[in-house]
C-alpha positions in Angstrom: -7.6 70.6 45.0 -10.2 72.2 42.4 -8.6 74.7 39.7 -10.7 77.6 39.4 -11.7 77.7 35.8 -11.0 81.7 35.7 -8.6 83.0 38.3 -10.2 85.8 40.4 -8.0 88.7 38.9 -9.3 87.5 35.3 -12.7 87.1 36.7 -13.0 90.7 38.0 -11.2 92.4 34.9 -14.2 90.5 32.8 -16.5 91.8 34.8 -14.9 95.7 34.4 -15.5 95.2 30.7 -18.6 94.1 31.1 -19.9 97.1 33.0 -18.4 99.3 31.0 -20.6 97.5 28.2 -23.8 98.0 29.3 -24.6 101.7 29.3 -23.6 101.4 25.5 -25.1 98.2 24.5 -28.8 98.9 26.3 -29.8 102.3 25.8 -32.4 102.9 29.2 -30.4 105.6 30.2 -30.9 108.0 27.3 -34.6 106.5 27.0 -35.4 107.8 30.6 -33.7 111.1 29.8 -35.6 111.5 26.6 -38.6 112.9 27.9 -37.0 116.2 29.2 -35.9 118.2 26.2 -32.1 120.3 27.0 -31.8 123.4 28.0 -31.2 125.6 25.6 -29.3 129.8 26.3 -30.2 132.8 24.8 -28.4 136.0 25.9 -29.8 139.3 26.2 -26.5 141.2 26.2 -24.7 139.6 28.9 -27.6 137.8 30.5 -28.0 134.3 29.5 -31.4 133.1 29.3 -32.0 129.5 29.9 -35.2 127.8 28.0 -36.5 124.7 26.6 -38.7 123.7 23.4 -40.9 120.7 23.1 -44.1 119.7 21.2 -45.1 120.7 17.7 -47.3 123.6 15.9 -47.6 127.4 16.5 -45.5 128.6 19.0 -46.6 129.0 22.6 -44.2 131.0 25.2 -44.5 130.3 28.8 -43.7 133.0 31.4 -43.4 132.3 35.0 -43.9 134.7 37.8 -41.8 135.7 41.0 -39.1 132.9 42.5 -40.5 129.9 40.0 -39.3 128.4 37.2 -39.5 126.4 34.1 -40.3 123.8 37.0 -43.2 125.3 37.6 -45.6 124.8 34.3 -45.0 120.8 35.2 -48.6 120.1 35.5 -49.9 121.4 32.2 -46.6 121.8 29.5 -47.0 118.2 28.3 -50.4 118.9 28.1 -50.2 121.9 25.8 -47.0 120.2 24.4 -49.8 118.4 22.5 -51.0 120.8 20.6 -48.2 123.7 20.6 -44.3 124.3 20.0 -44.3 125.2 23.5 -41.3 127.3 24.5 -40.7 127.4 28.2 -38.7 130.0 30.0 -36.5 131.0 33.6 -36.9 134.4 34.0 -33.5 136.0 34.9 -32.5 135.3 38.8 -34.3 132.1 38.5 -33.2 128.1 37.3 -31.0 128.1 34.8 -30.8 131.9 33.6 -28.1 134.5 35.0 -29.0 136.3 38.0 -27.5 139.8 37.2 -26.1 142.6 39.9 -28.7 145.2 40.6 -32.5 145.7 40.0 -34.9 143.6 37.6 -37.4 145.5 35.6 -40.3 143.8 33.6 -39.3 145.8 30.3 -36.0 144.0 30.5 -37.2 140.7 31.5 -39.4 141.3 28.4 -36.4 141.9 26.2 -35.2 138.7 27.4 -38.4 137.2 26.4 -37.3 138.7 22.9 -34.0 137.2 23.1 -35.6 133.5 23.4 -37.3 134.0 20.5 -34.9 135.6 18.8 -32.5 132.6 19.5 -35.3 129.9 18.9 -35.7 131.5 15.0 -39.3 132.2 15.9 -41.2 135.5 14.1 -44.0 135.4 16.2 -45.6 133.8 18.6 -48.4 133.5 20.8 -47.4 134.4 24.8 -49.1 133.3 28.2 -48.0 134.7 31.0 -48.4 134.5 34.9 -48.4 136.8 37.8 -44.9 138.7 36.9 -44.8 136.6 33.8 -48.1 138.6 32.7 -46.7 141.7 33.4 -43.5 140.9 31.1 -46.3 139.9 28.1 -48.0 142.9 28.5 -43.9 144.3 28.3 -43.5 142.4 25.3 -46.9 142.8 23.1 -46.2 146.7 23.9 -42.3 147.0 22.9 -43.0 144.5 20.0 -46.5 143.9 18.8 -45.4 142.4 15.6 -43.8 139.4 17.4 -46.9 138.6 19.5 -49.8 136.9 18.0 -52.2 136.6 20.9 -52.1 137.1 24.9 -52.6 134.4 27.9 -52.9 136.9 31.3 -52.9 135.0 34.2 -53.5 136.2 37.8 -51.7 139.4 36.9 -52.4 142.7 37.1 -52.9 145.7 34.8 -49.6 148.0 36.9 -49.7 151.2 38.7 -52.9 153.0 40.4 -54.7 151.0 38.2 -53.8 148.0 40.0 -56.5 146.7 43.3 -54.4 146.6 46.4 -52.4 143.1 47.2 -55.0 141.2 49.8 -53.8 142.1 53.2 -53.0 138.4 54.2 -49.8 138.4 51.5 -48.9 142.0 52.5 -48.7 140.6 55.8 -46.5 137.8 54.3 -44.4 139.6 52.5 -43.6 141.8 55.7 -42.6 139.0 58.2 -41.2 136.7 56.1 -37.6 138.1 56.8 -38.3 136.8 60.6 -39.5 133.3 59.7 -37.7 130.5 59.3 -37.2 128.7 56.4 -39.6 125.9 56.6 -42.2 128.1 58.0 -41.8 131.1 55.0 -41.6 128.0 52.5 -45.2 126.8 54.3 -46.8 129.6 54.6 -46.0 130.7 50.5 -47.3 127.5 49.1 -50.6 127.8 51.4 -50.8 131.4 50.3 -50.5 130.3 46.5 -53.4 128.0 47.0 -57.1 128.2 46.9 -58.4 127.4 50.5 -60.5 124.1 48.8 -57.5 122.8 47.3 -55.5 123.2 50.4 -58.8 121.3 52.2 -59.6 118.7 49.8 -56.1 118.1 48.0 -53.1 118.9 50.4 -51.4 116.8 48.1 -51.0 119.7 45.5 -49.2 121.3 48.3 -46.7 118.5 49.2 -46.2 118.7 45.7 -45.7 122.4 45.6 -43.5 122.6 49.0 -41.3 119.8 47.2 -40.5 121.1 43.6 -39.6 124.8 45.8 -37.2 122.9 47.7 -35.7 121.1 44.6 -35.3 124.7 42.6 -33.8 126.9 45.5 -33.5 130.6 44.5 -31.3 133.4 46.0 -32.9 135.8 48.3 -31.5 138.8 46.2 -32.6 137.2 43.0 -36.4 137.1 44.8 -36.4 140.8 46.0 -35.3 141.7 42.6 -38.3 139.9 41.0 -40.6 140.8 43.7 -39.3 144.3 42.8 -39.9 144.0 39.4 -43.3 143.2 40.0 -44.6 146.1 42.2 -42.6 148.6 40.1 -44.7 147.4 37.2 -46.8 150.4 35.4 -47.5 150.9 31.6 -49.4 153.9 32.8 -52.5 152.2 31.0 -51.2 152.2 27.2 -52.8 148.3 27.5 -55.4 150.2 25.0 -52.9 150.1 22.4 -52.9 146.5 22.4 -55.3 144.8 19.4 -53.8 140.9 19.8 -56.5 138.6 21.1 -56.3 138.3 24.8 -57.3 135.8 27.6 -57.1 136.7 31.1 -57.6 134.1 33.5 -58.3 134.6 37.4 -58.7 132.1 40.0 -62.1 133.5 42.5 -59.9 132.5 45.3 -56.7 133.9 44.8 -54.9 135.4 47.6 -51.9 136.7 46.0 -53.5 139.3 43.3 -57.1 140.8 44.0 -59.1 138.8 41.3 -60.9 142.1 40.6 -57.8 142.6 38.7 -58.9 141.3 35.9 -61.9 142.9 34.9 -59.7 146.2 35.0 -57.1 144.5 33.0 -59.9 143.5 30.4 -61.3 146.8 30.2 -58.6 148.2 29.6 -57.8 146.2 26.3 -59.5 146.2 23.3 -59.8 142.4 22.1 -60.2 140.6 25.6 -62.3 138.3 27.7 -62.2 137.1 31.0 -62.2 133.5 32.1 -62.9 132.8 36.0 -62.0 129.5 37.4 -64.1 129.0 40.6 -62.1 128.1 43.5 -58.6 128.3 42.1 -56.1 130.6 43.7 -53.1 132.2 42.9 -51.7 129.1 41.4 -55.0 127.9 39.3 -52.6 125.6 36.8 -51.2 123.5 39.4 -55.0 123.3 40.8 -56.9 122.5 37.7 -54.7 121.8 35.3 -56.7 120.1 32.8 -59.8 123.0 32.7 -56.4 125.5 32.2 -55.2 123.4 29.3 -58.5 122.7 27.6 -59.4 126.5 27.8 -56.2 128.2 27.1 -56.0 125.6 24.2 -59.4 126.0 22.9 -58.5 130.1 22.8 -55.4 130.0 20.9 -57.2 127.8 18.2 -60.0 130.1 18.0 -60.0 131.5 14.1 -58.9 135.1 14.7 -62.4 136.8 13.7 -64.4 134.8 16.9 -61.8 136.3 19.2 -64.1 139.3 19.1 -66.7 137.9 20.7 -64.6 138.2 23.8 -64.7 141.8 24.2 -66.4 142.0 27.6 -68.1 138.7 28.4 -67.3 137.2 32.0 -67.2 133.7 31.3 -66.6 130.7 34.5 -65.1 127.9 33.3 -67.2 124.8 33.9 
């Protein structure tokens, strides 16, 4: 009989070692990890405020609209990443951040803005927002102009009677969704969010979509608070007041905000231009993410005296 050169027990107590070995001696672990930058917390009194910085240069805030998060700029943060300190943020009752009893408002959502960048040691900095996330910019370049450079508005709305009514197909939404199920509300939301040619020619996009909503779950409270926030939004038109550089951007085919929007947003602020992506809906930087990139990129690096050739011109992206 054959005398095992290492007995079994020996043999298996080797191996232990060994496995314990390799996370430390080959470092593929933190290399696939290395490419999402950690979540960092500010706190707006008790309200913690989860964000995340990556990319180098002039700072670039990202603020999301109703029930998405940091998730949600996936298709065009690297890309801006490559050109900006972009600082991307959940919105209370969303991802990471707190989810605080009682109602949301878009001044104090702003003052959480305030709080990320007062946390991130950054003066000033340039702010796009979308949907709800433009309302809370407009919020923020109102309470504190000095910490606002310039102005991204995207598919957002300038608040109160001065708003154009929500199209009648996501009023409807919004009134039966309570009586749908799940996977029908989550259908119906990403197909509402969409221009009707992406929806035709890429249903990809919304596989995509669907999947990264299911991944990021957020509380039905924490949604009516937001949604709340939203529809409660009015600066009673002191927009005027606001001399920063702005961009507002409007898909032709969104379904979610009345694109007319945003020629009464620009009209009412004093430095600001419209950009018009054909096609794109509610969601136009999940559609055509690199046209959103390359023009919200080529705006911010505008020198500050040939913004004001963007007080009232209608410009389509091409």
């Amino acid at each position: 009989m054959t005398t095992p050169l290492v007995r079994p027990g020996r043999l298996r107590a080797v191996l232990r070692q060994v496995g314990r070995a390799i996370p430390r001696a080959i470092p593929w672990r933190r290399v696939a990890a290395s490419g999402v930058p950690p979540t960092r917390l500010a706190h707006n009194g008790p309200v913690g405020i989860a964000y995340d910085v990556r990319g180098h240069g002039r700072p670039l805030v990202l603020v999301q609209g109703v029930g998405i998060g940091r998730w949600g700029w996936e298709p065009v943060v690297d890309r801006l990443a490559r050109r900006f300190r972009v600082i991307s943020v959940d919105n209370r009752g969303v991802g990471a951040s707190d989810t605080p009893p009682g109602h949301f408002s878009s001044r104090s959502m702003a003052q959480d803005v305030l709080a990320v960048l007062d946390h991130a040691g950054i003066q000033q900095a340039s702010v796009l927002g979308t949907s709800l996330g433009g309302m809370i910019a407009q919020e923020l370049a109102l309470a504190h102009p000095d910490r606002v450079d310039r102005l991204v508005l995207v598919a957002t709305v300038p608040g109160g009677l001065r708003s154009r009514p929500m199209p009648l197909g996501t009023t409807y939404l919004f009134a039966v969704s309570p009586f749908l199920t799940d996977k029908a509300r989550l259908r119906q939301f990403v197909h509402n969010a969409l221009g009707p040619s992406t929806l035709r020619r890429r249903p990809k996009i919304a596989r995509r979509l669907a999947a990264a909503k299911l991944a990021h779950p957020q509380s039905e409270p924490a949604w009516r608070a937001q949604v709340a926030a939203g529809m409660l939004f009015n600066p009673l038109g002191r927009q005027r007041d606001l001399t920063q550089p702005t961009l507002v951007m409007q898909g032709t085919a969104d379904q979610v905000v009345d694109p007319s929007n945003a020629d009464v947003l620009a009209d009412l602020l004093p430095n600001a231009g419209v950009e018009l992506l054909d096609g794109a809906g509610h969601l136009l930087y999940w559609e055509q993410p690199r046209r959103f990139a390359r023009v919200v990129a080529g705006f911010l690096n505008e020198p500050a005296t040939s913004t004001r050739r963007l007080t009232r011109p209608i410009r389509r992206a091409s």
